[in-house]
Each structure stands twice: as C-alpha cells, then as structure tokens.
C-alpha positions as CSV (number, residue, x, y, z in Angstrom):
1,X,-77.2,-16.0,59.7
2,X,-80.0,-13.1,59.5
3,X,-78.9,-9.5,58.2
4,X,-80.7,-7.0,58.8
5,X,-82.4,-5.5,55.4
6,X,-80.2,-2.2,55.8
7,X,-76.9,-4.1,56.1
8,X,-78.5,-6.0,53.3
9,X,-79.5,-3.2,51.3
10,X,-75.9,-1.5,52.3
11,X,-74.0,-4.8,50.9
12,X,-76.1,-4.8,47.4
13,X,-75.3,-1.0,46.9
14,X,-71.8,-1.6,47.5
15,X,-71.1,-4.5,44.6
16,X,-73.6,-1.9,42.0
17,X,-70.8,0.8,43.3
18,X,-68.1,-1.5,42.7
19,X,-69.3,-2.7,39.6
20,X,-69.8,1.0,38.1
21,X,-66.5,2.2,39.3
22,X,-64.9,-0.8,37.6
23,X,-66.6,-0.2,34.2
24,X,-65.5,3.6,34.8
25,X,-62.0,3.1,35.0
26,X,-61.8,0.7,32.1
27,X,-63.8,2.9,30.1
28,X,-61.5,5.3,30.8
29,X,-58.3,3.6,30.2
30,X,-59.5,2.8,26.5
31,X,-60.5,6.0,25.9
32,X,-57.0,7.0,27.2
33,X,-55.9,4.5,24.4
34,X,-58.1,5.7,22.3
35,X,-56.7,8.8,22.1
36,X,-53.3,8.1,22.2
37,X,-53.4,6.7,18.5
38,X,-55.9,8.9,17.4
39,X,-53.0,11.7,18.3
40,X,-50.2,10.0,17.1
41,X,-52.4,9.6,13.7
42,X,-52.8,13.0,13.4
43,X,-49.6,13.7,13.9
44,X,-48.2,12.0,11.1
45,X,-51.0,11.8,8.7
46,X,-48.5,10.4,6.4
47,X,-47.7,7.5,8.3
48,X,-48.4,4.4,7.9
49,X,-47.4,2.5,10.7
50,X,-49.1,2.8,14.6
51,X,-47.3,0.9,17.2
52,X,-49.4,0.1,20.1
53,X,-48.4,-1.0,23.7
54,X,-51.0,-3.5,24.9
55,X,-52.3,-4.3,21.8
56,X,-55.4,-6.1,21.7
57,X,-57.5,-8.4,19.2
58,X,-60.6,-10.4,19.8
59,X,-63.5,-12.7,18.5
60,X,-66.9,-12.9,19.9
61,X,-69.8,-15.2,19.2
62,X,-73.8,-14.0,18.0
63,X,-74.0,-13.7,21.9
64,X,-71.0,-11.1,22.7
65,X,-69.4,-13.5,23.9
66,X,-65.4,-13.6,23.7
67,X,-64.1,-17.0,22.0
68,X,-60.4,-16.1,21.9
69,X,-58.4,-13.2,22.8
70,X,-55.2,-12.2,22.0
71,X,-53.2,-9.7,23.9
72,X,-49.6,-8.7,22.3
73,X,-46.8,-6.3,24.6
74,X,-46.7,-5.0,21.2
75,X,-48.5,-4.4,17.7
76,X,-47.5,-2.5,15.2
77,X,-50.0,-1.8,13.0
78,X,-50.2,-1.1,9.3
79,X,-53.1,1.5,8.0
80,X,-53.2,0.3,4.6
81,X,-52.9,-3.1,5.2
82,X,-54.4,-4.1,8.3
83,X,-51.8,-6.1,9.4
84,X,-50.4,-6.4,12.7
85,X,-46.8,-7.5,13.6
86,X,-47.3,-8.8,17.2
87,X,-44.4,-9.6,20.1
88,X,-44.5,-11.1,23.3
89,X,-48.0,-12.7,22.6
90,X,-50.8,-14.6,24.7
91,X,-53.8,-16.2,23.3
92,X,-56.4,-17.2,25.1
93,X,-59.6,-19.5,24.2
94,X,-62.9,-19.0,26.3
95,X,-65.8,-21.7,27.0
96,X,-68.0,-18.7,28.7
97,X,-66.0,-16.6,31.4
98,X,-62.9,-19.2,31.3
99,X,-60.2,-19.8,30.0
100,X,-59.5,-23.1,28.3
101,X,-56.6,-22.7,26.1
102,X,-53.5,-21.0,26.4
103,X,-51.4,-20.0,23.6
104,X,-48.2,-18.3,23.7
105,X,-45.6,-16.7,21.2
106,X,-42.6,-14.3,20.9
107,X,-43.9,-13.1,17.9
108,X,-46.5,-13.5,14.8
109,X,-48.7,-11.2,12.9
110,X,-52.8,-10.7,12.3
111,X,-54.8,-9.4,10.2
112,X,-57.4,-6.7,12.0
113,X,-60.2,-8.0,9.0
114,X,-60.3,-11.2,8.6
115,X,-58.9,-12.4,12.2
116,X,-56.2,-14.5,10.5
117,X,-53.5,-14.7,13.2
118,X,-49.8,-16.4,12.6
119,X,-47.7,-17.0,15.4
120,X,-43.7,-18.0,15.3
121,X,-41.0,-19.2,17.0
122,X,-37.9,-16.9,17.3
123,X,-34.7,-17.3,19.4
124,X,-34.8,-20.8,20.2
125,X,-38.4,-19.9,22.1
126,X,-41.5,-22.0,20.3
127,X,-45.7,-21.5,19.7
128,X,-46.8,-23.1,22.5
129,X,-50.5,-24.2,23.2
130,X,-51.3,-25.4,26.3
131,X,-54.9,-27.0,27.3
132,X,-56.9,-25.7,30.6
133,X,-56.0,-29.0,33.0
134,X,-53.3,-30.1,31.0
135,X,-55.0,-32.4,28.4
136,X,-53.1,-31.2,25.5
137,X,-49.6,-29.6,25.1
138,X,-48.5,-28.4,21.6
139,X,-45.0,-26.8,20.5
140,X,-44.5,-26.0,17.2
141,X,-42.4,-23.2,14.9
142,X,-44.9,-21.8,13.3
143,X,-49.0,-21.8,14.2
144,X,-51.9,-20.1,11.9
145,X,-55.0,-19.7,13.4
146,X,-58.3,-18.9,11.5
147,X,-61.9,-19.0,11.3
148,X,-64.1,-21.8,13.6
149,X,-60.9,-22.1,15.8
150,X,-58.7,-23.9,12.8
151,X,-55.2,-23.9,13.4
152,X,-52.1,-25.1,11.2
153,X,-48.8,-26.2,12.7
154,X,-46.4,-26.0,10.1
155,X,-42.2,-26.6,11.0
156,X,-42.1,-29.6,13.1
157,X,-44.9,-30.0,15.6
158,X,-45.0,-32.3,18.7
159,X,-48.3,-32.7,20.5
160,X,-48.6,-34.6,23.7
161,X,-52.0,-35.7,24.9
162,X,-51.0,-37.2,28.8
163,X,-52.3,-40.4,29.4
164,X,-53.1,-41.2,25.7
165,X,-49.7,-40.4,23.6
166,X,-47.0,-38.6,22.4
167,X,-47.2,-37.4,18.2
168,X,-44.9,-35.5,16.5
169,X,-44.4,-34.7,12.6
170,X,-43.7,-32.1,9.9
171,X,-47.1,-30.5,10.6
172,X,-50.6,-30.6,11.7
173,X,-53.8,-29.3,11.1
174,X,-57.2,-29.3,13.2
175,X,-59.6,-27.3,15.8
176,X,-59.1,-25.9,18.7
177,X,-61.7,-27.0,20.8
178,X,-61.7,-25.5,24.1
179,X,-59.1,-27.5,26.1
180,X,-58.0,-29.9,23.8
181,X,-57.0,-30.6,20.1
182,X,-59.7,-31.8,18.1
183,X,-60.3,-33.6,14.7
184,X,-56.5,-33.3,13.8
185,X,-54.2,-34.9,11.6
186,X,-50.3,-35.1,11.5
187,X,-48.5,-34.9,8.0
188,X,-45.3,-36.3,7.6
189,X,-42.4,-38.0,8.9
190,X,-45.0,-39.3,11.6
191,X,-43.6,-40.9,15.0
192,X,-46.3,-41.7,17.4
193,X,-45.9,-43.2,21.2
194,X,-48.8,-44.6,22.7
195,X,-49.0,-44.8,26.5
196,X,-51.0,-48.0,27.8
197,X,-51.7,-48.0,31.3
C-alpha cells in the first residue's frame, strides 16, 4: 500500500504530537508531586515523617536504563533516616522495556541511599516473586533485596521451578536474574522434589 507523502508526513507529525503531549502530562503530574511534599515539608518543618501516595523507587544501569522498580500505594518516608515503610508493594525487574520479574508484598521498607529494600509477609498474605513466563515462583515471609539483584529469603521459603522441581527450606539466598532464580542456595531443613518427565 502507497501513502501519499502528506498523509505520510501527517502520520509522523501525529506520533511526535503524541509523544510530546505524553511527556507533558507526566512531567506535569511529578511536578504536581513534586510539590505536594515540597508543601507539606514546609508546613511542618519540624516533621519528620512525609507520607506519600504512589510512592516510587528505582535503579537504573550506566545506560539509564531501569533494572527494577518499585512502586508502593504507600511510603512513608523518614527525613533523617531515609527510610521508607512501604504497603501494598510491586516490584518489577526489567531486561530493556520488559518486565521479567514480578514481586509483590503487603508491606516492607527501603532505604532511599543505598537501595536496600525488605519486603514481608503480613496477615497470612506472603513475598511473592513470580518469573516473566512462569519459570520460577517464590513465596517466602520475609525477602531483602540489595545490590546486583541479590536477594535473601529468610522465614521459610518454597521455590518452584516447573518442569525441574519443587525446593523449600528455612531460607535462601541468590540473584535475581531476569525471569528466573539464579546461582541460589537453600539453608536448612531442606526438602527438595524433583520432577522427571
């Protein structure tokens, strides 16, 4: 099919409009953010706790480019400290623009310096991780998350990897590496089923 080069030119100018509004609108909603703790701050100079709705926490690479995100309905934040406690959270781990790893918890806590996140069951409801495609399906109590995608499931932890097996154990430690588990180890009272197909 042949367009002419004005309904070409006309469909080009339309995604750079689309494109600009986009970025304008999310500028402005963080600026609207922005500005909403900035006047809460100054309101209580004395205080030293900010809660934020949609709070929001992320790494990037050299490149800029996001390797995990977390997103909490919550965060209350700690001006001294640095220290967020976090509910109703969603981590997410990138390879490029998607997402390969889910994470979710009712609650947990980070630390806006160092990136050090700690997410925790509460209620009956668990850490879950759960790997782009289901390859790899994690519950846990308690799960810390740190530098070069490290985690530590601490509690009781029961991974299951489909089609390969079924661990579970006091804890376990390892990376996160994009959709799966990697280079982990479980510690203590151990019980492993292997599926053979």
């Amino acid at each position: 099919m042949n367009l002419h080069p004005i309904v070409k030119i006309l469909i080009a100018l339309s995604v750079v409009v689309g494109l600009v509004v986009g970025f304008i609108y999310v500028q402005k909603d963080a600026n609207q953010q922005i500005k909403a703790v900035k006047k809460d701050i100054d309101e209580n100079p004395n205080k030293d706790f900010v809660t934020i709705t949609g709070y929001e926490l992320k790494e990037v690479d050299d490149q800029n480019h996001v390797r995990w995100q977390l997103k909490a309905k919550q965060g209350t934040v700690n001006s001294q400290t640095h220290l967020v406690n976090l509910e109703g959270i969603v981590v997410e781990y990138f390879n490029g623009p998607e997402v390969k790893m889910r994470l979710t918890a009712p609650t947990g806590e980070a630390n806006e310096e160092d990136r050090h996140v700690k997410l925790s069951r509460q209620n009956g409801q668990k850490v879950i991780a759960t790997g782009d495609g289901g390859k790899t399906h994690m519950e846990t109590n308690i799960l810390e998350l740190s530098k070069n995608n490290r985690f530590i499931a601490s509690d009781g932890v029961n991974i299951n990897l489909p089609g390969v097996a079924k661990i579970s154990g006091n804890r376990a430690e390892g990376n996160i590496n994009f959709s799966e588990l990697n280079n982990f180890k479980i510690i203590g009272n151990t019980h492993a089923e292997i599926v053979v197909n």
